[in-house]
SERO-4910 file (N, C-alpha, C, O; in steps of 0.05 Angstrom, whole numbers):
BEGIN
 pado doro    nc1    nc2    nc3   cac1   cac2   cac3    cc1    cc2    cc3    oc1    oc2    oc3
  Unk    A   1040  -3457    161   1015  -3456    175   1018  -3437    199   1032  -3443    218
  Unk    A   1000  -3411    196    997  -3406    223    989  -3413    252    989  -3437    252
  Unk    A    981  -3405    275    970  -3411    292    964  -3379    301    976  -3358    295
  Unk    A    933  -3385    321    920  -3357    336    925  -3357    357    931  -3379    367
  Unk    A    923  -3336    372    923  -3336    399    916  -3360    416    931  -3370    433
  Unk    A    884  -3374    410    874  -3400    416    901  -3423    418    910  -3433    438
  Unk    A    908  -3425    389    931  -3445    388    951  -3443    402    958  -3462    416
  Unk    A    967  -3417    403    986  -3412    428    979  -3408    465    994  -3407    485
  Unk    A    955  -3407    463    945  -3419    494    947  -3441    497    957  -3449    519
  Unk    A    937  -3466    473    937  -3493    483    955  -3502    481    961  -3519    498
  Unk    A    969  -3497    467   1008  -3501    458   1018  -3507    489   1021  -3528    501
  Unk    A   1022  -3474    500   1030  -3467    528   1020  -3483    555   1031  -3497    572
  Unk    A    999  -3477    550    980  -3504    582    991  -3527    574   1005  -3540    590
  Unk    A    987  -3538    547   1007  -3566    550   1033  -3576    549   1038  -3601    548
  Unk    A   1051  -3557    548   1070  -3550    551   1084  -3547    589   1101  -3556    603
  Unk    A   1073  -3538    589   1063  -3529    626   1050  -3551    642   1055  -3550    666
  Unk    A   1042  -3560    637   1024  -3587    641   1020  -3600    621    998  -3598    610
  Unk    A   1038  -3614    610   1038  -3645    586   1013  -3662    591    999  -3666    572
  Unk    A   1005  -3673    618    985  -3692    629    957  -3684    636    938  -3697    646
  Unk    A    960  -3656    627    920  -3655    626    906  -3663    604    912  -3664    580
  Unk    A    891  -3668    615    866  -3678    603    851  -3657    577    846  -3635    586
  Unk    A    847  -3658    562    828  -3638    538    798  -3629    552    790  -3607    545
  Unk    A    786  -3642    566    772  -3632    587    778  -3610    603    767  -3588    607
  Unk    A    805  -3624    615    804  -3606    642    815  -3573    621    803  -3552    624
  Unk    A    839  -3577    602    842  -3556    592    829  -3539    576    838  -3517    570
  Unk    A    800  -3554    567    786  -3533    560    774  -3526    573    759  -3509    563
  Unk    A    771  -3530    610    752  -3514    625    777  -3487    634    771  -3463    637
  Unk    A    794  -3495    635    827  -3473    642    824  -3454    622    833  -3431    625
  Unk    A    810  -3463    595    817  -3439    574    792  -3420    568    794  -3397    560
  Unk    A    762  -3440    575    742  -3425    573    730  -3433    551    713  -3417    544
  Unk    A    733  -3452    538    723  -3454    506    717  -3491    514    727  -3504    532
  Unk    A    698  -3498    490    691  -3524    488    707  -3541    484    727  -3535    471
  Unk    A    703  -3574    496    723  -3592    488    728  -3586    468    749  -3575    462
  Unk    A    705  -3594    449    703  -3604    418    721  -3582    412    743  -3592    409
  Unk    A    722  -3560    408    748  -3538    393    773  -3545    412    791  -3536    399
  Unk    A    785  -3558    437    808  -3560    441    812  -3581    420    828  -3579    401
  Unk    A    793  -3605    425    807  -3633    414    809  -3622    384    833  -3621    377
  Unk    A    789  -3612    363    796  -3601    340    822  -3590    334    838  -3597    317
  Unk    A    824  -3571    352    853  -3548    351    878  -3568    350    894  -3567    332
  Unk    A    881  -3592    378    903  -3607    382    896  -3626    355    916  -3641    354
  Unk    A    884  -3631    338    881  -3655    320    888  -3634    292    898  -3646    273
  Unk    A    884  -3608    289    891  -3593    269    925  -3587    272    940  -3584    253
  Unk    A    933  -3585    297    958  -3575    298    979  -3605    306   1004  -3601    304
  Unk    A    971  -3626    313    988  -3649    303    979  -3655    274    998  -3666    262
  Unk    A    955  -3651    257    962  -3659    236    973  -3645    216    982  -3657    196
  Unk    A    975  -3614    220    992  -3602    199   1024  -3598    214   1040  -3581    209
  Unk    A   1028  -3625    240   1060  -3618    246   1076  -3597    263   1100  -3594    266
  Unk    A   1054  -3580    275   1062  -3558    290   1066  -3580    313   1089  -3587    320
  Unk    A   1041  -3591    325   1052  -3615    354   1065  -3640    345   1052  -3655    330
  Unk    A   1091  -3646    352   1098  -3671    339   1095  -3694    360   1094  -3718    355
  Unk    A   1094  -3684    384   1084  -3705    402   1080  -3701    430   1091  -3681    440
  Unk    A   1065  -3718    448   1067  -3714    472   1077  -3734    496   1069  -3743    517
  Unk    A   1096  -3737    483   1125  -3755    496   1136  -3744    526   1134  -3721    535
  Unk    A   1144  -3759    534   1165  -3748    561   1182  -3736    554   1193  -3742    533
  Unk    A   1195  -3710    572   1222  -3703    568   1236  -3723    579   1224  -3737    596
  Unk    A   1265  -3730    571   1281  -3738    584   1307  -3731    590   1316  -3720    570
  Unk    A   1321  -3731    604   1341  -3709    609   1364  -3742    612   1356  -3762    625
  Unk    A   1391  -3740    596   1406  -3748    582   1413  -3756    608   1404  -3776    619
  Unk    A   1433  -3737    620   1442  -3736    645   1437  -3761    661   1453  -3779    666
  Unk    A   1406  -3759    670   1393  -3768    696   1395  -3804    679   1382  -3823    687
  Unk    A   1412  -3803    657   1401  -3833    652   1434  -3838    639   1441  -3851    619
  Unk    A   1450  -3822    659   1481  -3823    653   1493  -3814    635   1516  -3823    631
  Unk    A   1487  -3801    624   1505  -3783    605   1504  -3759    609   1488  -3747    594
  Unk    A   1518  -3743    625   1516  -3731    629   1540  -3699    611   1545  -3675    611
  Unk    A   1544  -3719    603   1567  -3696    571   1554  -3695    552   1540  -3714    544
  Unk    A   1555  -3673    542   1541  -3661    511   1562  -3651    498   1581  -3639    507
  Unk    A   1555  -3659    469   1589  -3643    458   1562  -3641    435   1538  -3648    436
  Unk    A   1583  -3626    410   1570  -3623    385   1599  -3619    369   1620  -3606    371
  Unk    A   1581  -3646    346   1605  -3648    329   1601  -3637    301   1582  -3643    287
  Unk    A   1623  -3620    293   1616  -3622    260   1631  -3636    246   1656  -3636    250
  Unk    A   1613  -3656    220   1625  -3672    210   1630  -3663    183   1612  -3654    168
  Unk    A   1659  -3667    176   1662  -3669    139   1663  -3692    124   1683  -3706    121
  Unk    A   1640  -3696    112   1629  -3729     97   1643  -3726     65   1645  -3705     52
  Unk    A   1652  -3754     57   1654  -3759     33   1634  -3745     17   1611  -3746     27
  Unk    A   1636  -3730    -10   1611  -3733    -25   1598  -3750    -39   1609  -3765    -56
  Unk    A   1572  -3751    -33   1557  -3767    -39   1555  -3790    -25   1552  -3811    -37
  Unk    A   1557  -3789     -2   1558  -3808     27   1542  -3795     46   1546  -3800     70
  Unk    A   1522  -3779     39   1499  -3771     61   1485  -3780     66   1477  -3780     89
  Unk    A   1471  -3798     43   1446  -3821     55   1460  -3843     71   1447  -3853     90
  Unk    A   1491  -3855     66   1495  -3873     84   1507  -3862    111   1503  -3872    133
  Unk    A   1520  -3841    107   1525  -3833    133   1505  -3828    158   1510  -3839    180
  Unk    A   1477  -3809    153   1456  -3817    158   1452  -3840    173   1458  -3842    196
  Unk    A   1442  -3856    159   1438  -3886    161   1457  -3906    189   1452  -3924    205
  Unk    A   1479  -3888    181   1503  -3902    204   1501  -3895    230   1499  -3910    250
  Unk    A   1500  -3857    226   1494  -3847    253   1464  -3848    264   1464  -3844    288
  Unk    A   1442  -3851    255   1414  -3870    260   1423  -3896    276   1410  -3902    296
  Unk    A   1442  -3908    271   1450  -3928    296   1464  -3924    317   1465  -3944    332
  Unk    A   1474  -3905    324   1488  -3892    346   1473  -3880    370   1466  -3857    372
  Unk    A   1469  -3895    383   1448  -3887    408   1454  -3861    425   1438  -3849    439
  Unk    A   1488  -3855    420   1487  -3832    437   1486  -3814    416   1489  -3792    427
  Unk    A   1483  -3810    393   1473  -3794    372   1445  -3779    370   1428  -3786    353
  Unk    A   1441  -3755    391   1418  -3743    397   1398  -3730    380   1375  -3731    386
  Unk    A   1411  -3711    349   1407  -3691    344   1436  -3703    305   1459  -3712    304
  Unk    A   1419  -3696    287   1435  -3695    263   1431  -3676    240   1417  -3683    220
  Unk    A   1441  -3652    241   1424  -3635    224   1447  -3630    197   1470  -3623    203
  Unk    A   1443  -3631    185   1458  -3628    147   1465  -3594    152   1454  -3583    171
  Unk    A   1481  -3582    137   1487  -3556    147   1510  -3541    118   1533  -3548    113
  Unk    A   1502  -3529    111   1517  -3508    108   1533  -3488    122   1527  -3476    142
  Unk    A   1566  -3484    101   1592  -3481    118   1610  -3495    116   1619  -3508     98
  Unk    A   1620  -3487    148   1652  -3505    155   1637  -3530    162   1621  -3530    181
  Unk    A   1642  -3560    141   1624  -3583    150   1601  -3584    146   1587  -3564    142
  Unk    A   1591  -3610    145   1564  -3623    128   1546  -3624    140   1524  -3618    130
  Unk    A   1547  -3636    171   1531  -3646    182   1542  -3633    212   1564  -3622    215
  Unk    A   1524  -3636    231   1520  -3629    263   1510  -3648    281   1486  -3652    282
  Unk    A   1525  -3660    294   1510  -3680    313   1512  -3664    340   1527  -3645    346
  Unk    A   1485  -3680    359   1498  -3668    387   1499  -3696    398   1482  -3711    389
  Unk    A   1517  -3706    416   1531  -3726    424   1510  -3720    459   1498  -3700    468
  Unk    A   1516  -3745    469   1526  -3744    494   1543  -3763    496   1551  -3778    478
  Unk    A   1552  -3762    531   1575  -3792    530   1563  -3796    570   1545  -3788    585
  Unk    A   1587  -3814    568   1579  -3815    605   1612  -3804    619   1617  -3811    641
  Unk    A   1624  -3793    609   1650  -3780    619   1652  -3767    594   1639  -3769    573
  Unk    A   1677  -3750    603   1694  -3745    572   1711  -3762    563   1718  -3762    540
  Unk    A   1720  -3779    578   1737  -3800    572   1716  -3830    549   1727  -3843    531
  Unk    A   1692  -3831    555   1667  -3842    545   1668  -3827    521   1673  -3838    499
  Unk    A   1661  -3798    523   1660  -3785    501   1685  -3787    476   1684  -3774    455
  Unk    A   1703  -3802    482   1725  -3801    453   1716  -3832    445   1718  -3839    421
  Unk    A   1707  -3853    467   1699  -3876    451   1668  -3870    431   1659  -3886    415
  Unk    A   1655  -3842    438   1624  -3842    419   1638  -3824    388   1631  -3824    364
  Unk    A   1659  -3812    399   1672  -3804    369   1691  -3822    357   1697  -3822    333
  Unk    A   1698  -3833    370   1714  -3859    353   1699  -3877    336   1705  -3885    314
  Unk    A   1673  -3884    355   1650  -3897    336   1640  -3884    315   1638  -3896    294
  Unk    A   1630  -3850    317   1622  -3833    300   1639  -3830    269   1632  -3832    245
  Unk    A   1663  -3825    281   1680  -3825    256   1691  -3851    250   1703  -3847    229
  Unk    A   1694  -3880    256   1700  -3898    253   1683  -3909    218   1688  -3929    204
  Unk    A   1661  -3885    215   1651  -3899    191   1659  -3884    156   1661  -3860    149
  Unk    A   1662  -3900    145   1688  -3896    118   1674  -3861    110   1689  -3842    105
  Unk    A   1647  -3857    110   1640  -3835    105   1649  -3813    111   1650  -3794     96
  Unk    A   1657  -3813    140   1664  -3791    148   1690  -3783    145   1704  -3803    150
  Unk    A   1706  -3758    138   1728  -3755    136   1741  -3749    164   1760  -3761    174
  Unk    A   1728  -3729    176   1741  -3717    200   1719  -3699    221   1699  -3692    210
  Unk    A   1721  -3695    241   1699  -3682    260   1717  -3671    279   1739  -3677    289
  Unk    A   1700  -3654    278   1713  -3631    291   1692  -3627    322   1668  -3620    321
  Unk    A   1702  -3631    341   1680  -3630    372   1693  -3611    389   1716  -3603    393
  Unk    A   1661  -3605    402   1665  -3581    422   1652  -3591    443   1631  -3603    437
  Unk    A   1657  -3590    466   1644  -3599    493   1628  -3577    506   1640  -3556    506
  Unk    A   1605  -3577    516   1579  -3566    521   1591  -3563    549   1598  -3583    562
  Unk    A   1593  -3533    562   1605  -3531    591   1578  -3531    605   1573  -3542    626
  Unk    A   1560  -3516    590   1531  -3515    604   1512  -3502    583   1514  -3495    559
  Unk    A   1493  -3503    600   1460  -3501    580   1444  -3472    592   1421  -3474    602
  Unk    A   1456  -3447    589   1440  -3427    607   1417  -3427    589   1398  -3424    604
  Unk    A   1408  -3429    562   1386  -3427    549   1373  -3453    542   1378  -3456    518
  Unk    A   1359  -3473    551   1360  -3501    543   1333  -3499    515   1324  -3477    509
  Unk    A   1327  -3520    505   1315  -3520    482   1289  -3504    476   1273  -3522    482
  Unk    A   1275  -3486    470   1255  -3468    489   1250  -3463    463   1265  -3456    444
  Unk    A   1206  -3473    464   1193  -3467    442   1169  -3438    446   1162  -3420    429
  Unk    A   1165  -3441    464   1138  -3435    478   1144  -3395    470   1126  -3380    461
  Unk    A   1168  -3388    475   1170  -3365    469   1160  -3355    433   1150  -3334    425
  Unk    A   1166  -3375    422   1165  -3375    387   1136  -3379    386   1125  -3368    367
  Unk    A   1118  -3396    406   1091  -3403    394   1081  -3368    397   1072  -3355    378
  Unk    A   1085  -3358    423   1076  -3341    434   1081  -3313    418   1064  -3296    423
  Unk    A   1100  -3307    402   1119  -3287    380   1094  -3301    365   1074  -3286    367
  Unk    A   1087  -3328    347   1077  -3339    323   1055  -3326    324   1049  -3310    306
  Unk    A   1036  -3333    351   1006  -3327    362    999  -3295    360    976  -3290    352
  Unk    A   1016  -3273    365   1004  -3252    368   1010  -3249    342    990  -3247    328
  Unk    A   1034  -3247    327   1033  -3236    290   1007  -3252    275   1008  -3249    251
  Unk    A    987  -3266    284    968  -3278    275    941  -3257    284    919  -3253    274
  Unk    A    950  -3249    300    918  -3229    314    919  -3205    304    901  -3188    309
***
């Protein structure tokens, strides 16, 4: 599904401001409620907005280590492995992957010393064979959409 210029304006203002109002942002954009609320109800329902949640920053709620692990799973142990790391609270991020390794987690911990008890739990389950971790020294590029809506929005005009 694409998006227009329209869609990557409202994308951005709420992005920029999460907590306005569809009011107030359609007087910011120049166009009628009724087409913001349409636009935001077309673009959460085909999945482009998946939500308008708080950020929360890992850190500020003690964890302040990020690692990313790659895991090599038994075959045919992906739905339960899955399932296992779904219970692992410091288990941020689980993506299946082609390559060196099956799977990708991104971890946090509250030390690095913390961080070998969240891989001991990680790999503690029969699925996994072995994981391989790298510790996150820093974040100069942090998770960043708004550039992609904005690239999406003009190849649409």
């Amino acid at each position: 599904m694409g998006i227009d210029e329209l869609d990557g304006r409202i994308i951005k203002l709420l992005a920029d401001e999460p907590r306005i109002g569809v009011l107030e942002a359609s007087r910011r954009l120049g166009v009628a409620r009724g087409t913001v609320q349409a636009r935001l109800d077309r673009l959460r329902a085909n999945g482009v907005i998946r939500g308008f949640g708080p950020q929360v920053d890992p850190a500020a709620l003690g964890y302040p280590v990020t690692a990313f692990a790659t895991l090599e799973i038994k075959q045919g142990q992906g739905t339960d492995v899955r399932a296992y790391l779904v219970g692992v609270p410091e288990v941020l991020e689980l993506h299946t992957t082609t390559g060196h390794g099956d799977m990708l987690c991104r971890l946090v911990a509250r030390s690095n010393a913390d961080l070998q008890r969240v891989i001991d739990r990680v790999v503690g389950f029969d699925g996994i064979v072995r994981a391989s971790t790298a510790i996150v020294m820093e974040n100069p590029v942090p998770l960043r959409i708004i550039p992609l809506v904005e690239q999406a929005a003009a190849e649409e005009t």
